[in-house]
N, C-alpha and C positions, 0 to 999 in steps of 0.2 A: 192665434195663428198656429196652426199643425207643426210640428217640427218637422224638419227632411228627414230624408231615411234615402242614404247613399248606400252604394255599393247593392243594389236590390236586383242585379244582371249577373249571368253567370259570365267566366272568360270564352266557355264552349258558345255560348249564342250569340255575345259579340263576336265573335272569329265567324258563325257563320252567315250572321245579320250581314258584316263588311265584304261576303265572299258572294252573295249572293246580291247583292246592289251595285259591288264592280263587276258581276256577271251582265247587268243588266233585266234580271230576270224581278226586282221589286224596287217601288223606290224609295226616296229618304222617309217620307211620313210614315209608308206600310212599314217598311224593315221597325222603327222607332214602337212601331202599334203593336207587330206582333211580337217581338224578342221583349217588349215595357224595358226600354231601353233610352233615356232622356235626350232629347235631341242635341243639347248642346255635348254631352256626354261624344253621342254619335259621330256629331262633327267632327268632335275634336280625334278622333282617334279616324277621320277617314282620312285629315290632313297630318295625320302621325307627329300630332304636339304633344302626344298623352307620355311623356316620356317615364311614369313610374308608376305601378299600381297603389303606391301607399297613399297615405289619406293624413292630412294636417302638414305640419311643417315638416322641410326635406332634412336629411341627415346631415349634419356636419361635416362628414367623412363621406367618400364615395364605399361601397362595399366591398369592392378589393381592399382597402386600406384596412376596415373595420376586420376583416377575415384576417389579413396580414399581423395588424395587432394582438388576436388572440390567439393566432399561432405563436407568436411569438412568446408570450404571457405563458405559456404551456412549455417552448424551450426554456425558460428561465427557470420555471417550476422544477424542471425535468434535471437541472442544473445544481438544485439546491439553492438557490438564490430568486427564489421568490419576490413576484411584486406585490408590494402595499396598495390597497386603494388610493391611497394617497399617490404614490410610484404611477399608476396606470392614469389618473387625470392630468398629470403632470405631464407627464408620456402623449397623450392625446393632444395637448394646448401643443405643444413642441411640435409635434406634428403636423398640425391644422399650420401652423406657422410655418413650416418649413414648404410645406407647398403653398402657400398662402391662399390659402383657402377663406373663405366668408362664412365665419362662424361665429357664434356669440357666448363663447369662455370667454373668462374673465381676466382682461387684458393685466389687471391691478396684482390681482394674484398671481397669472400664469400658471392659471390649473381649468378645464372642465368642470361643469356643475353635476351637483348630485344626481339631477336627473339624467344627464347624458350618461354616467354612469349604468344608472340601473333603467333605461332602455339596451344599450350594449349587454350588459348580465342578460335580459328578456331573450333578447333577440340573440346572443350565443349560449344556448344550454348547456354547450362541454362545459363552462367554466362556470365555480361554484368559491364561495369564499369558505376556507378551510385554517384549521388552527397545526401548521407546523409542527411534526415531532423533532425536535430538535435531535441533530445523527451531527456527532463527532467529525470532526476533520479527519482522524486517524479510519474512521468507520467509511466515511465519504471516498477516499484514496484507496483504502484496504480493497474494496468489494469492486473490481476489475475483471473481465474478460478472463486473462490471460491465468488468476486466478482459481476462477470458477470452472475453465476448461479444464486445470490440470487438477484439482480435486476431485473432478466427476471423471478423468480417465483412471485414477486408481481405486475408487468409488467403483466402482461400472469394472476394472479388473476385478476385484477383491468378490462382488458380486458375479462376475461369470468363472471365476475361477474354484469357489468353493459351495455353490449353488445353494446359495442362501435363498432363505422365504420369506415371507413376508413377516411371521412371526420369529424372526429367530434376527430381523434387524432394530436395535434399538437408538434410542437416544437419551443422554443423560443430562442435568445440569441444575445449579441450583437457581434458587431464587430467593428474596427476604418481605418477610412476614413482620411489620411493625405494630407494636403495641396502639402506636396514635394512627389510625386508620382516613383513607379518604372517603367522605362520603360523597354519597349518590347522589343526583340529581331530583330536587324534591318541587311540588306544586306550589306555587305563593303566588302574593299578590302581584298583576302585571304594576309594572312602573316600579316599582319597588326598587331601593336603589342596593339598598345591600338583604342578603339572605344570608344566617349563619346555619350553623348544625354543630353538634356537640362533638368535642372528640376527647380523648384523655387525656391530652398535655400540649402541649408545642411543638417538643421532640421527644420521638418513641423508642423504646429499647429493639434491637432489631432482633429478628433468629431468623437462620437459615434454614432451607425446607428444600431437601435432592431430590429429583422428581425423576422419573422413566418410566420411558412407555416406548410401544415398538409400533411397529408401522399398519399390524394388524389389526393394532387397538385396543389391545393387552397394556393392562400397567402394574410397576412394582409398588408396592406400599414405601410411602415418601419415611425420611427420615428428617427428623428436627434438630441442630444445632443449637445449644442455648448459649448464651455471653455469660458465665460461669464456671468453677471451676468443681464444682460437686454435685453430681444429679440429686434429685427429689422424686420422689414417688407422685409428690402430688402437679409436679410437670407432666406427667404422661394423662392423667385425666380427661377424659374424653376426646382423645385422639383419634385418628384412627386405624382399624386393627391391622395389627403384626407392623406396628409404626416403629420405627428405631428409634433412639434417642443417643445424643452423645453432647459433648462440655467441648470449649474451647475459649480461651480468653478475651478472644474477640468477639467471638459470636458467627465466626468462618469457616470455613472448613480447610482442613489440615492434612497432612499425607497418610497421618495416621487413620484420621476418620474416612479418608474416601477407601483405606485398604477393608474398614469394618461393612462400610456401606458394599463394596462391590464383595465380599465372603456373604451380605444380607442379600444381596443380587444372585449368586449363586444358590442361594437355597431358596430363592423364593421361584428359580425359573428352573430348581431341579437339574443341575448339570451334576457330572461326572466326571472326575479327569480322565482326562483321554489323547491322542496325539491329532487326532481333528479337529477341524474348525467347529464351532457349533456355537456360534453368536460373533456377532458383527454390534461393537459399542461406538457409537459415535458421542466425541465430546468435545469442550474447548480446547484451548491451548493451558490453559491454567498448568501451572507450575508444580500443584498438588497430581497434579494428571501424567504430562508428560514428562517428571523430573521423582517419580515415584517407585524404584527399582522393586519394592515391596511388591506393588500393586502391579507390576509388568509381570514381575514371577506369576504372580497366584495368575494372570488372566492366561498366561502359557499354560500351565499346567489342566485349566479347565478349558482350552479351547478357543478362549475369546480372544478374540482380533478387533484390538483396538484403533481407531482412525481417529486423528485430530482435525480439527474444521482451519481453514487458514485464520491469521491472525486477522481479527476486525470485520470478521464477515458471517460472524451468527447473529445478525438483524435479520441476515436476507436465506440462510442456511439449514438454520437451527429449526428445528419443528416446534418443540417446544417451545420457544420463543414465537413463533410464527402464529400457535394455535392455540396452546393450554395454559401457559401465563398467564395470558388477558382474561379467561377467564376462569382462570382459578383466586384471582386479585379481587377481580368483580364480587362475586360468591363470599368470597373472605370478608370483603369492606360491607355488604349487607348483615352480614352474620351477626358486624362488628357495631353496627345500626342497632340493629334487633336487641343485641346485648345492653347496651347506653339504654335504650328503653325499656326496658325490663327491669333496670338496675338502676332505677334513678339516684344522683350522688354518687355512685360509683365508678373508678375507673379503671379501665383494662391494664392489665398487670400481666406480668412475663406465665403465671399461671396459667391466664385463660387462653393464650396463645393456642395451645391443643385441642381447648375446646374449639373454640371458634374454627380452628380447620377442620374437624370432625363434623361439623356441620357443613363445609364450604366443599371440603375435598370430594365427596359424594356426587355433589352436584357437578363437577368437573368434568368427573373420569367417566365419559362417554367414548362410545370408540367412534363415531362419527367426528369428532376433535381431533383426535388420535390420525386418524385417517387424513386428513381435509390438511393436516400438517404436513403429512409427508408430502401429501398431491402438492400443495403451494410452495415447497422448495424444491421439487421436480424430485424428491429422492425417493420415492414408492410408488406408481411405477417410475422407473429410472429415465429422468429423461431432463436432459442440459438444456432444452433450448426453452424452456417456462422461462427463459432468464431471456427479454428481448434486449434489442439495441435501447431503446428507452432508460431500461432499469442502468446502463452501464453508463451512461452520458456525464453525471457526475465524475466519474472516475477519468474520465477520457478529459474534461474540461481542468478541472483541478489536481488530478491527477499525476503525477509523473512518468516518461515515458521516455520509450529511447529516442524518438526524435524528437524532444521537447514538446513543449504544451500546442493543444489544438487547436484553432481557431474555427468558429462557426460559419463564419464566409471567407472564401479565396479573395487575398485583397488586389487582386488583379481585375477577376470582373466587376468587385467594388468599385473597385478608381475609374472601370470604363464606362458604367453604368452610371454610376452618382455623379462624380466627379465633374465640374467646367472645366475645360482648359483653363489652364493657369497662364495666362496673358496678360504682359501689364495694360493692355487697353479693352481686355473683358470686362463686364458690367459683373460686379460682384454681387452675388445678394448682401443684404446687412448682416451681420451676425444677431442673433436672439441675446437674449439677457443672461447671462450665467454659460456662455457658449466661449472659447477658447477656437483659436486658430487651429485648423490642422497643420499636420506634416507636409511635405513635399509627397507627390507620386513615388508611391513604393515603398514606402515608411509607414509606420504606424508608430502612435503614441508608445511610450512606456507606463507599466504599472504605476500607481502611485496613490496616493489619500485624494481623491476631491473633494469638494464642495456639494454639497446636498443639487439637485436639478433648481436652478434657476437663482441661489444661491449667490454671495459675491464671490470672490476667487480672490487666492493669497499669495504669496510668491511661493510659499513652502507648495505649493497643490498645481504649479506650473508642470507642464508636458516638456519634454525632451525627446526626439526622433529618435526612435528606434526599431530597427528592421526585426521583423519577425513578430510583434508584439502586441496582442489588440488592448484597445483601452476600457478601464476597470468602469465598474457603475458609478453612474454620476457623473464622468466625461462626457462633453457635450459638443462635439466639433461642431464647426458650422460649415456644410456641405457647399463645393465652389466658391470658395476663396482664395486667392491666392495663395502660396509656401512663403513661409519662413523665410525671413532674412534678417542677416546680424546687420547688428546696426553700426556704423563707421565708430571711428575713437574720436571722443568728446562729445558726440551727439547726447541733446539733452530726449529726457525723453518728456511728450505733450500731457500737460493736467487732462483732467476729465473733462472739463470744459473746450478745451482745444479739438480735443476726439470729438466730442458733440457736433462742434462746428464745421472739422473738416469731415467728416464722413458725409461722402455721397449719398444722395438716396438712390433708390433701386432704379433703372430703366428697364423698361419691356424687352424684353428679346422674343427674336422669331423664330429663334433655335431652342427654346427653351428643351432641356434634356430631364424637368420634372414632370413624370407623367402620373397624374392620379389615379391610373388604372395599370402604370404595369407593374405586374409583380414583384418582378425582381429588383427595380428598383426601389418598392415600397421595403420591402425585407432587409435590401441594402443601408437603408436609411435606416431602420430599427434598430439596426445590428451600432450603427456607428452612434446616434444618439444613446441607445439603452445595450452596448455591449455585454456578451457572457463573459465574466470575467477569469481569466486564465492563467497558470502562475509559468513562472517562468523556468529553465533549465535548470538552476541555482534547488529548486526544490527535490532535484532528483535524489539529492543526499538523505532526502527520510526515503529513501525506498530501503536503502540496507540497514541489517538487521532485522527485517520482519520476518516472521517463523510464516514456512509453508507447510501446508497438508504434511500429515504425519503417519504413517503404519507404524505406533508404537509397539507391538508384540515384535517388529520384525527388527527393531535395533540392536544396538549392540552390545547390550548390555549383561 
């Protein structure tokens, strides 16, 4: 027997097959003869039963909810607090339950199957599974609006006030160079459960390596810091040229060595002293930097006008960090490949450190890198707003702030949107498995540790009402339930078994106020199962002491 072959109609010749048979102008067998259009096909779309073009089983989820989800999945991202595949199926079961929807997750587990998973990944392309760079609490908080606006106003003076070019703006900073290198990504066999690759040791001797380059795409030849306290001649071998070299006992850099590096600055970019500006250095907050009276003098006397970046915000600021890092590391760690292979039995030693850059640094110093760094922190051409509402969401969530932490939905249209009346002869739903009672109207949960989603629950991981305050990941309220009530003095309180027996089961309501198509309520619900979680007033004590943006030539020293 032939196989079928569905979908063999286009949607433009049914629209017109249907328009011109309700005209009257052809009838059911012609319209089916000429559009090869299958009659029952036909039928069924003249009596408007065809309610979805797709083909096999229907979705679990309506499609507002699935869109609602992975917007959602995108603010949590956007948050720092990323979902686990694990997180997102969990998420879904929860869901499909909480509207009670007829689906076939796995009641036992309380999670979605693999496959509904990766038709959801199919059918939403924004979202991709990605591996986390891991960014600081302090980095997370630091990198704020309110920051970034007042660094780019003295930035953007300092540039229309002394009519700086492109070549005469740089950036400086270091980074470290390990003897035990990471290697690349290499071909093996598929399945394969584990793949090595050779490296020197365990843990590697580090050296530091000061990098600059300007916005043009100009660079100064890097200098090397060794963890030592006497140089060698045969440390500088195959460096590369007009490379600086300097000792320190850590392997850091020092106020002494950045006074050497920036007098190596000054003769590599030819200044003069003079009483005008004539270079613009941007750098971190580092203590060697801006706690360097040495290094303030000499940059007066030749001109340069040095700016500091706010405290915790060269991930998102720094260019070199943005551009020429990544791929001066890359370059470095092949070099450091190529070497292991070359040198079988041998391992990299504080010696080949020069080499191996001489080789790596070459390939780096492209001024398309150069450039593409300044353009992606908005500092060449000048401009604040590369920085969207997106990029600041963490800081605004976790953040501290004058009016305390933010929450992602107003819990007013929450409570009017989601919310049942709270009536003692309202039909409650059940609460789900690992779900906690909510607050009263107007209250939200306080912060606290939960329970994993679905999870048992302990007394330490109990909620307490608290105005202002949304609840942390993992908090699972159960939507239209009644508030909170203390319980009289002596009441005992009911085993598990007792709960089992008196809990009602659900009745139908005509009122029902869960709609699987509206939005706001769908987001509403996201937000209260899988809340962004938000720290409270109490945190606003790490905002002081962080150093802001700095015109180090212009203090007081």
């Amino acid at each position: 027997m032939a196989k079928k072959i569905y979908n063999s109609w286009k949607q433009d010749d049914m629209d017109e097959a249907l328009q011109k048979h309700r005209d009257g102008k052809i009838g059911f067998n012609e319209a089916c003869r000429l559009y090869s259009i299958p009659k029952p096909t036909f039928r069924r779309h003249l009596r408007g039963l065809n309610k979805t073009n797709k083909f096999g089983r229907p979705n679990d989820m309506t499609r507002e909810m699935e869109n609602e989800l992975a917007q959602h999945i995108l603010n949590m991202e956007s948050a720092f607090f990323g979902l686990t595949v694990t997180n997102v199926r969990k998420l879904a079961y929860q869901f499909a339950e909480k509207y009670q929807l007829p689906h076939r997750f796995n009641k036992e587990k309380e999670i979605a199957g693999k496959k509904w998973f990766a038709r959801f990944m199919k059918e939403h392309p924004i979202l991709s599974l990605r591996v986390p760079e891991p960014t600081s609490m302090a980095r997370s908080k630091g990198f704020n609006k309110e920051r970034v606006n007042e660094f780019f106003d003295k930035y953007e003076g300092i540039l229309e006030q002394h009519k700086f070019t492109a070549d005469k703006v740089y950036n400086v900073d270091e980074t470290a160079l390990s003897t035990v290198h990471k290697p690349s990504k290499v071909i093996a066999q598929k399945g394969k459960h584990q793949v090595g690759a050779l490296t020197s040791g365990e843990r590697g001797l580090t050296t530091t390596c000061v990098c600059a380059m300007n916005a043009a795409g100009e660079y100064i030849p890097p200098m090397l810091i060794y963890k030592r306290v006497r140089m060698l001649e045969t440390l500088k071998r195959g460096a590369p040229p007009n490379t600086l070299f300097g000792c320190s006992k850590n392997g850091l850099i020092t106020s002494e060595l950045f006074v050497q590096w920036l007098q190596h600055c000054i003769k590599c970019t030819k200044l003069e002293k003079s009483d005008q500006k004539q270079m613009l250095l941007m750098l971190d907050g580092h203590s060697t930097h801006t706690k360097n009276l040495e290094a303030i003098e000499l940059a007066r006397e030749y001109g340069i006008v040095m700016l500091s970046f706010p405290a915790h915000t060269t991930h998102r600021l720094q260019p070199l960090d943005r551009s020429f890092f990544k791929s001066l590391k890359s370059n470095y760690n092949q070099a450091a490949s190529s070497w292991l292979r070359s040198n079988p039995g041998a391992v990299i030693k504080q010696g080949n450190v020069a080499e191996l850059l001489g080789k790596a640094y070459p390939r780096s110093v492209r001024m398309d890198i150069a450039q593409n760094g300044f353009r992606a922190t908005g500092l060449w051409p000048s401009d604040r707003n590369i920085f969207t509402e997106e990029d600041f969401v963490s800081s605004m969530q976790i953040g501290p702030s004058d009016q305390g932490s933010t929450a992602v939905t107003d819990p007013e249209p929450l409570a009017k949107s989601v919310a049942a009346p709270a009536t003692p002869n309202a039909s409650a739903s059940p609460p789900m498995s690992g779900m906690s009672t909510p607050p009263a109207t107007g209250t939200r949960p306080e912060i606290g540790i939960s329970p994993p989603i679905g999870g048992p629950t302990s007394p330490a991981s109990e909620m307490t009402p608290r105005t202002g305050t949304p609840p942390t990941m993992g908090m699972t309220p159960t939507i239209g339930t009644p508030p909170m009530t203390r319980k009289p003095p002596g009441a005992r309180t009911p085993t598990t078994a007792a709960k089992l027996h008196t809990t009602e089961s659900p009745q139908p309501s005509s009122s029902r106020v869960d709609d699987p198509t509206n939005k706001k309520q769908i987001m509403a619900c996201l937000n209260i199962i899988s809340p962004i979680p938000s720290l409270t007033k109490v945190d606003q004590k790490m905002r002081k002491g962080t150093s802001k943006t700095t015109e180090l030539t212009s203090s007081p020293y």
